[in-house]
Backbone as CSV, one residue per row, in Angstrom:
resi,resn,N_x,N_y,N_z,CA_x,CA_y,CA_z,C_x,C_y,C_z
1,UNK,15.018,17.383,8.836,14.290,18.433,9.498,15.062,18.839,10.746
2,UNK,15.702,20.065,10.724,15.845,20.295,12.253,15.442,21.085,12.980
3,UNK,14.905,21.647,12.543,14.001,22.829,13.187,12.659,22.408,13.154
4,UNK,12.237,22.872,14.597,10.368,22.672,14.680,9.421,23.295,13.609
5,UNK,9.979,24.046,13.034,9.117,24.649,12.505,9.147,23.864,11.118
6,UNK,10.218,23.262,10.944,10.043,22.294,9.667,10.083,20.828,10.066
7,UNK,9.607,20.868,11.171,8.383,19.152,11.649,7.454,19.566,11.932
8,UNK,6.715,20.768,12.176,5.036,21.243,11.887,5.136,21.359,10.423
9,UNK,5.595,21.818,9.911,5.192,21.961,8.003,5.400,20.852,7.574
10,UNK,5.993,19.916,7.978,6.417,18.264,7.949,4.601,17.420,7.954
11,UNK,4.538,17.985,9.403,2.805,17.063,9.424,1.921,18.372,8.687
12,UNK,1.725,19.240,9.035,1.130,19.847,7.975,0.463,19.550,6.879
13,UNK,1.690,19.185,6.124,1.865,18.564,4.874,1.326,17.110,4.477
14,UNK,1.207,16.259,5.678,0.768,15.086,5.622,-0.510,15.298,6.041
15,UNK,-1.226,16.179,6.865,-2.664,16.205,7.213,-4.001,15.718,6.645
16,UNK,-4.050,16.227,5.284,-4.804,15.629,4.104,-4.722,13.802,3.827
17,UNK,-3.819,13.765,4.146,-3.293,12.366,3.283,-3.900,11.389,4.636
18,UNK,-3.318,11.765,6.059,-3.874,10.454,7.222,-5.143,11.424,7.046
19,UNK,-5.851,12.225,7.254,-7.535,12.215,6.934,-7.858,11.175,6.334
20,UNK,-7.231,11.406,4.536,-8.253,10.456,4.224,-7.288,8.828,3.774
21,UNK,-6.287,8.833,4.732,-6.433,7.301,4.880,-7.324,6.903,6.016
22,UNK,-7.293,7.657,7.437,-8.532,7.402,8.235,-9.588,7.732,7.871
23,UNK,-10.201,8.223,6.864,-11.395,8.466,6.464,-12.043,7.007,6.123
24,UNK,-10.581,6.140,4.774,-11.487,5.177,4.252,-11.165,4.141,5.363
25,UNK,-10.573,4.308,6.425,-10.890,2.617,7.028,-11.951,2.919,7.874
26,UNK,-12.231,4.191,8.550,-13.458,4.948,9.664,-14.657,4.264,8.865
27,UNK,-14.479,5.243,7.424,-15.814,5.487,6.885,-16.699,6.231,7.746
28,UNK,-15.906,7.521,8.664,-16.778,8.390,9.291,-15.468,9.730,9.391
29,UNK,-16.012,10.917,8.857,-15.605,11.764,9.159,-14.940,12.473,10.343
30,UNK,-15.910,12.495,11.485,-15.585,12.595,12.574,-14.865,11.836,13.489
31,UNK,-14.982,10.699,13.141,-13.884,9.440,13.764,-12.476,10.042,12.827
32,UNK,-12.100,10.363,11.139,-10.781,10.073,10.861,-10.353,11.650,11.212
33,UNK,-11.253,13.043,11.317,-10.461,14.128,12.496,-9.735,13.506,13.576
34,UNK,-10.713,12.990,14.069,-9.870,12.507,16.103,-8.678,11.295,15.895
35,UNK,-8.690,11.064,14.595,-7.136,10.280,14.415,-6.174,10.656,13.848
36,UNK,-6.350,12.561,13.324,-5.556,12.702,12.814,-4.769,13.423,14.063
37,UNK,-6.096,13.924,14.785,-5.435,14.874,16.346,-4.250,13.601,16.996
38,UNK,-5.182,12.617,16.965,-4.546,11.716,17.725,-2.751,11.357,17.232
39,UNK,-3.054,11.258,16.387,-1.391,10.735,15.612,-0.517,11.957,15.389
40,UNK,-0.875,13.486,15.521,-0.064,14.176,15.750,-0.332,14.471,17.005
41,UNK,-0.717,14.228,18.033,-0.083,13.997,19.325,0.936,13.082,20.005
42,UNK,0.698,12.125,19.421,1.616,11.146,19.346,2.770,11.436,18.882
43,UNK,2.914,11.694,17.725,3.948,11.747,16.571,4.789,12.938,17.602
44,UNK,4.236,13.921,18.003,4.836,15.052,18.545,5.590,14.855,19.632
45,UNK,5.038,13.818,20.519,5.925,13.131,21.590,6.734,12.333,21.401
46,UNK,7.001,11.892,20.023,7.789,10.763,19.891,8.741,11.293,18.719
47,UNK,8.683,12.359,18.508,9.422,12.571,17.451,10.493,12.592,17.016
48,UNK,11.216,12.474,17.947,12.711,11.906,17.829,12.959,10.545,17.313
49,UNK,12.003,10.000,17.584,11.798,8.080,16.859,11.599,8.490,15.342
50,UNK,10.496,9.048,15.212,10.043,9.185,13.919,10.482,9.959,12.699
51,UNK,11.635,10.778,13.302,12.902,11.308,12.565,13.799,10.266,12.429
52,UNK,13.814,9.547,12.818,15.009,8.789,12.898,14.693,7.771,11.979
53,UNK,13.148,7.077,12.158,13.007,6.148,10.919,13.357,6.106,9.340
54,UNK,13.514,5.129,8.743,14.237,5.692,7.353,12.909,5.943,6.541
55,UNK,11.557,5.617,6.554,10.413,6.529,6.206,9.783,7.594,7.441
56,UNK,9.926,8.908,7.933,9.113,9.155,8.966,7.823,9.177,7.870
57,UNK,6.794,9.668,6.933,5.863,9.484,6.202,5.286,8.543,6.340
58,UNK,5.998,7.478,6.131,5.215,5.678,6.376,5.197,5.616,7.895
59,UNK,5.972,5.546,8.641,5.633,5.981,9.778,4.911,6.121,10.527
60,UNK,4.820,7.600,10.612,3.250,8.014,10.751,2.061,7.623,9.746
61,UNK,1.807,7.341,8.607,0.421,6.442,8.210,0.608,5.640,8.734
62,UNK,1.586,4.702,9.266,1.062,3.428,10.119,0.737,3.501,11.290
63,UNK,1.312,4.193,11.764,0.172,5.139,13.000,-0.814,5.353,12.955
64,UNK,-1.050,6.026,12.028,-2.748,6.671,11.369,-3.428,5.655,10.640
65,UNK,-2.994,4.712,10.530,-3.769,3.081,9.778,-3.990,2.415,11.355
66,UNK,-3.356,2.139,12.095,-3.296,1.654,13.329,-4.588,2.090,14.624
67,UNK,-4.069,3.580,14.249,-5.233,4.099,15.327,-6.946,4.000,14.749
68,UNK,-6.610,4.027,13.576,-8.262,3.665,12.297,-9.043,2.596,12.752
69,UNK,-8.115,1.449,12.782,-8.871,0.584,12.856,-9.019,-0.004,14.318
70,UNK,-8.365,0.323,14.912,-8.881,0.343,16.450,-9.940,1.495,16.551
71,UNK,-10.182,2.181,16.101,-11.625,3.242,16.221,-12.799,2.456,15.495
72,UNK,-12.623,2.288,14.631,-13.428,1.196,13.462,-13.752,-0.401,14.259
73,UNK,-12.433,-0.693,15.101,-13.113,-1.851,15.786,-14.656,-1.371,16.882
74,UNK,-14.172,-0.461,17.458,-14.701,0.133,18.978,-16.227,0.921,18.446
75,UNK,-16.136,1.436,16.994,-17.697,1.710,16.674,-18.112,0.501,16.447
76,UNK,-17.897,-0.377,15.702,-18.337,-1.830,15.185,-19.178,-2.428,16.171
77,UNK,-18.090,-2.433,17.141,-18.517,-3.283,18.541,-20.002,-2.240,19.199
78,UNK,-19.996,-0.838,19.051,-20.997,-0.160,19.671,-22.398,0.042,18.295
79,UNK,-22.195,-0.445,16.957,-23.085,-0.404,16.054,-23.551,-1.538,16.550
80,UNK,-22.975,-3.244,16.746,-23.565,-3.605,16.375,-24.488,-4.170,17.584
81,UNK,-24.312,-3.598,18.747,-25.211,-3.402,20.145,-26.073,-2.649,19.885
82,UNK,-26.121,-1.872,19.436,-26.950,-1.131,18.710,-28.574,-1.475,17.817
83,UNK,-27.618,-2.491,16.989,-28.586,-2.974,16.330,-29.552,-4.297,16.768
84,UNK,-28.691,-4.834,17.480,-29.300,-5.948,18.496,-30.670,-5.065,19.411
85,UNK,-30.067,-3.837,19.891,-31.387,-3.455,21.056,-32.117,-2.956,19.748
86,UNK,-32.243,-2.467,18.572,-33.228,-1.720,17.698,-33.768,-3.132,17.069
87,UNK,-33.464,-3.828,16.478,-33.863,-4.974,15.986,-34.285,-6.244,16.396
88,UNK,-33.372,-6.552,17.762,-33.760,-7.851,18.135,-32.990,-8.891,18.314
89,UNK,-31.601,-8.762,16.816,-30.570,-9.560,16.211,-30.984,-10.473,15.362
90,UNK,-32.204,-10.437,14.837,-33.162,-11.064,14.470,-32.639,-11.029,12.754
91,UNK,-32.735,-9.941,12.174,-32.670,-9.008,10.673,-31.108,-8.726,10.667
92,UNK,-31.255,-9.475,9.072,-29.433,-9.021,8.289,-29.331,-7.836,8.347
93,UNK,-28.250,-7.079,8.565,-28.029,-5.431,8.331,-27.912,-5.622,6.949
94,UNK,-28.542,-5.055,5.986,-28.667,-4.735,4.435,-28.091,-3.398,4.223
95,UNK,-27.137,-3.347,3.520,-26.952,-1.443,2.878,-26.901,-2.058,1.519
96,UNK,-27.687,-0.343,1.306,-28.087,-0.689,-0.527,-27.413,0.764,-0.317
97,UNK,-26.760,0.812,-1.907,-25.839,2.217,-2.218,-26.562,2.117,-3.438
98,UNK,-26.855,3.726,-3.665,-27.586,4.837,-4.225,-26.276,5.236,-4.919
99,UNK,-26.118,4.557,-6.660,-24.541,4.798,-7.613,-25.031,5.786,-8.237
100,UNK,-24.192,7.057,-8.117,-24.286,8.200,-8.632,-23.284,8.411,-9.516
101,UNK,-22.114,8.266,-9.358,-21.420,8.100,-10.349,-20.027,7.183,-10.148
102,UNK,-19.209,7.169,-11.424,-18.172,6.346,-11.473,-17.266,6.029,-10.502
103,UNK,-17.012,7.513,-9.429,-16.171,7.554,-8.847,-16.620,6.756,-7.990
104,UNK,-17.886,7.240,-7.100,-18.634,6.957,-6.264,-18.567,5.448,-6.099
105,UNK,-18.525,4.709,-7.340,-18.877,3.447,-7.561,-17.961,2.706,-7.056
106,UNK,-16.514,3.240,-7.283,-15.607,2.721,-7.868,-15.070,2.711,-5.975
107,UNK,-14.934,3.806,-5.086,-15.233,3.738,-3.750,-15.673,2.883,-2.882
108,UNK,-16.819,2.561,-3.591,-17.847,1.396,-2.853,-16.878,0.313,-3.005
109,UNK,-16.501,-0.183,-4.464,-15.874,-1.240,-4.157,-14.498,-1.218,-4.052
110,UNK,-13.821,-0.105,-4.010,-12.376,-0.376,-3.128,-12.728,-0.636,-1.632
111,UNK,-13.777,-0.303,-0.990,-13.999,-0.087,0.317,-14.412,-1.825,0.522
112,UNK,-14.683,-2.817,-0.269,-15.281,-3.699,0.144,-13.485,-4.813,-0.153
113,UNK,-13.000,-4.064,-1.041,-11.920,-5.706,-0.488,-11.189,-5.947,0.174
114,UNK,-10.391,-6.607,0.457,-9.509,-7.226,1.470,-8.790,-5.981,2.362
115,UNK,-8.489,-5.863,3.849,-8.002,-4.585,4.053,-6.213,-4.392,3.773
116,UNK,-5.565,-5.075,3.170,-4.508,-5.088,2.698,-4.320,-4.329,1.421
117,UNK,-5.117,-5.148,0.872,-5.344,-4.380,-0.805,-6.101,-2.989,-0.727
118,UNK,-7.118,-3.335,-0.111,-8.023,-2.013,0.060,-6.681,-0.824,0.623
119,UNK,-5.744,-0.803,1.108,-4.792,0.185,1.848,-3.558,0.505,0.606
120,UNK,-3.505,-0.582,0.093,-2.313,-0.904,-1.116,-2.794,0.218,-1.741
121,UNK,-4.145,-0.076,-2.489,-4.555,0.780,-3.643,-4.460,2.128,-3.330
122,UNK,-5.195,2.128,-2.408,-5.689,4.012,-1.928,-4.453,4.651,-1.497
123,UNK,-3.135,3.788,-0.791,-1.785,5.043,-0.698,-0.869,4.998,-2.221
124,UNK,-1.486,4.027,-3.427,-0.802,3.991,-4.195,-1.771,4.995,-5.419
125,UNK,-2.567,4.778,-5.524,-3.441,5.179,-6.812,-4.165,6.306,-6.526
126,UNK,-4.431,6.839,-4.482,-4.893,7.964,-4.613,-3.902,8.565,-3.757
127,UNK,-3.014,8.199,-2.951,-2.152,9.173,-2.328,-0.376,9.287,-3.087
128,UNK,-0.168,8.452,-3.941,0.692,8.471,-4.809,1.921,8.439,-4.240
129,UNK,1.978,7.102,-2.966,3.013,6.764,-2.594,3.848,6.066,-3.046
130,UNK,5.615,5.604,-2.958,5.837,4.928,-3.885,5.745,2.988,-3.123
131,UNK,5.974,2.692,-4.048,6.120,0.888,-3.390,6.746,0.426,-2.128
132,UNK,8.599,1.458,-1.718,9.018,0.881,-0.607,8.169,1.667,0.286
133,UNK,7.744,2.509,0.099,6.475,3.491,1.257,5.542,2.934,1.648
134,UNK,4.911,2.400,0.787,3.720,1.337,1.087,4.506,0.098,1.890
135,UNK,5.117,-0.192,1.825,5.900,-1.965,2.251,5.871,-1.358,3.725
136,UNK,6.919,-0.541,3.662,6.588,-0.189,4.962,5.716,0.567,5.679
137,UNK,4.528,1.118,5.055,3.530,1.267,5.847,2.830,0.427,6.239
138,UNK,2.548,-0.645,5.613,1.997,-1.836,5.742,2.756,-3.256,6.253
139,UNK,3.960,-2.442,7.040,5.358,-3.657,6.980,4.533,-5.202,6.283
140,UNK,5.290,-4.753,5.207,5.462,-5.863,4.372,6.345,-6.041,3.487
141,UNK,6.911,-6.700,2.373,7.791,-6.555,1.248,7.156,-5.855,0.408
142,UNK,7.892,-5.273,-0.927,7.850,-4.952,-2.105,7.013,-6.125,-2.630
143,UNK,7.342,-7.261,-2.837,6.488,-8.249,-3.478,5.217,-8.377,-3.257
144,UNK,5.016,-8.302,-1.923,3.352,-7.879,-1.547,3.096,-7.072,-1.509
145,UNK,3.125,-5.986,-1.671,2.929,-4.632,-1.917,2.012,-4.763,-3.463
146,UNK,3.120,-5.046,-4.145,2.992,-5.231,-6.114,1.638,-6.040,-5.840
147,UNK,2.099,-7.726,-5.558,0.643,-8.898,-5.887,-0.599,-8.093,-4.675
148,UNK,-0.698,-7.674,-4.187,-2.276,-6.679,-3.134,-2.283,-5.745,-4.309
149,UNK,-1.949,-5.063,-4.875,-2.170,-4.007,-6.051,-3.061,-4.858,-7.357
150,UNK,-1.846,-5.410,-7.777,-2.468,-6.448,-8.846,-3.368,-7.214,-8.663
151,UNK,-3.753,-7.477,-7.902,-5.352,-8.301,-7.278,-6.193,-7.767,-6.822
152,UNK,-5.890,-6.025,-6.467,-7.361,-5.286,-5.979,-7.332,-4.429,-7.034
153,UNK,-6.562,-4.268,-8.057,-7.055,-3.607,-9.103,-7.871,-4.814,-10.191
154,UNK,-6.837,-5.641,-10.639,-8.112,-6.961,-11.391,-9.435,-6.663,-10.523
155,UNK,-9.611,-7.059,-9.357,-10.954,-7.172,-8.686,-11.860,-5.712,-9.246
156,UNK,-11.657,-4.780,-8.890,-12.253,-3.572,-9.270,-12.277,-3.288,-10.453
157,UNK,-11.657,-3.606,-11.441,-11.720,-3.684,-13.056,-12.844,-4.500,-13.122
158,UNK,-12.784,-6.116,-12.458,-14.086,-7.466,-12.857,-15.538,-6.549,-12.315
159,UNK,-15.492,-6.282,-10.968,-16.468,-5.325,-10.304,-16.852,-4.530,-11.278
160,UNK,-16.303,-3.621,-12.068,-17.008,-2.285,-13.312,-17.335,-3.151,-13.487
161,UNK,-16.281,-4.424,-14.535,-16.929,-4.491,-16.170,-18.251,-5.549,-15.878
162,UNK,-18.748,-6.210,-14.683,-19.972,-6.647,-13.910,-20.631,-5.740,-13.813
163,UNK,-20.551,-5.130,-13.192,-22.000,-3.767,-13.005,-21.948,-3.697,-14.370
164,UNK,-21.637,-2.708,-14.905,-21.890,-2.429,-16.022,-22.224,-3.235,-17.400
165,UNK,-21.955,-4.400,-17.741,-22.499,-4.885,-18.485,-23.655,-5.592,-17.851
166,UNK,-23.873,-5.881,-16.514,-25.197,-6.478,-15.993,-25.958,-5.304,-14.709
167,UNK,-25.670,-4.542,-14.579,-26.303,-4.160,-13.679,-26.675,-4.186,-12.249
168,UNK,-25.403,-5.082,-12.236,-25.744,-6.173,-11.098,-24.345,-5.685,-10.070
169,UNK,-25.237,-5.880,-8.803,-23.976,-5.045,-7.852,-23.901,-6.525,-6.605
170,UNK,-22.870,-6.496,-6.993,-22.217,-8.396,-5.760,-21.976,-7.586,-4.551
171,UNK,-22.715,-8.231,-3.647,-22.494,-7.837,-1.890,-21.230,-8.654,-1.152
C-alpha cells in the first residue's frame, strides 16, 4: 500500500470482519462499533508498524481481539455489580436461549467454548482466514491453530448431535 487512499480501502475492507470479531467476544453491538472506531484510530497512528508487519490483517484483528476483551472484561465487572445491587448476590444468573434455528443454535454454542477455539473457529469457518493468519492473530503456531479447530469443531458437532437427538441443551 502506498498511498493513503489505499490504507483507507485497506481498513475499509476489514471493517465488517473486526465488527464481527468484536461482536462475538462483546456479545454487544454497541460495545464491538466503539472497537472498531477504536482500532482504526489506533491502527491510523501506528501505521507505519502495521505496514510493516508480515500480516498487517492479523495485525489489526489482534488489536480488535485485544481491545474486545478488555471491553468485555470492564462490562463484566459493571454487570456483575449490577446484579449484586438488583439481587442481593444471593441468585445464580440463569440465561435460557429461545433456539430458533440452526444457525442460531450453532452460535450459542460456538460462543460458549474455550476463547481460543471459540476465535480459531469464527476467523476460520466464518471469516475465512487462512491458518498462518490465524497463528498469528492469535500468536500462536500452526499446530495450535489446527488442534483449537479440531476440538471446537468435534465439540459443536457432540453439542448438535446432543440437542438434537435429546433435546437437551448442556450449560
Amino acid at each position: 500500500m502506498k498511498t493513503e487512499a489505499q490504507f483507507i480501502e485497506f481498513l475499509t475492507e476489514l471493517r465488517d470482519t473486526l465488527y464481527r470479531l468484536a461482536l462475538s467476544i462483546t456479545c454487544d453491538s454497541a460495545e464491538a462499533e466503539d472497537v472498531v472506531q477504536d482500532v482504526f484510530e489506533r491502527v491510523w497512528h501506528r501505521k507505519d508498524v502495521v505496514l510493516e508487519s508480515a500480516y498487517p490483517r492479523a495485525y489489526i484483528c489482534r488489536m480488535a481481539h485485544n481491545l474486545s476483551i478488555d471491553r468485555r472484561r470492564t462490562s463484566a465487572r459493571r454487570h456483575i455489580f449490577t446484579i449484586r445491587e438488583e439481587i442481593g448476590g444471593n441468585e445464580e444468573n440463569s440465561i435460557k436461549t429461545d433456539i430458533k434455528d440452526m444457525a442460531s443454535l450453532t452460535r450459542d454454542i460456538i460462543s460458549r467454548l474455550p476463547e481460543k477455539q471459540r476465535l480459531a473457529i469464527h476467523l476460520r469457518d466464518v471469516e475465512g482466514y487462512e491458518i498462518e493468519e490465524i497463528a498469528e492473530t492469535l500468536e500462536t503456531d500452526e499446530t495450535n491453530v489446527r488442534m483449537n479447530l479440531s476440538r471446537a469443531r468435534k465439540s459443536v458437532r457432540e453439542e448438535l448431535i446432543k440437542i438434537m437427538s435429546y433435546g437437551v441443551k448442556r450449560d
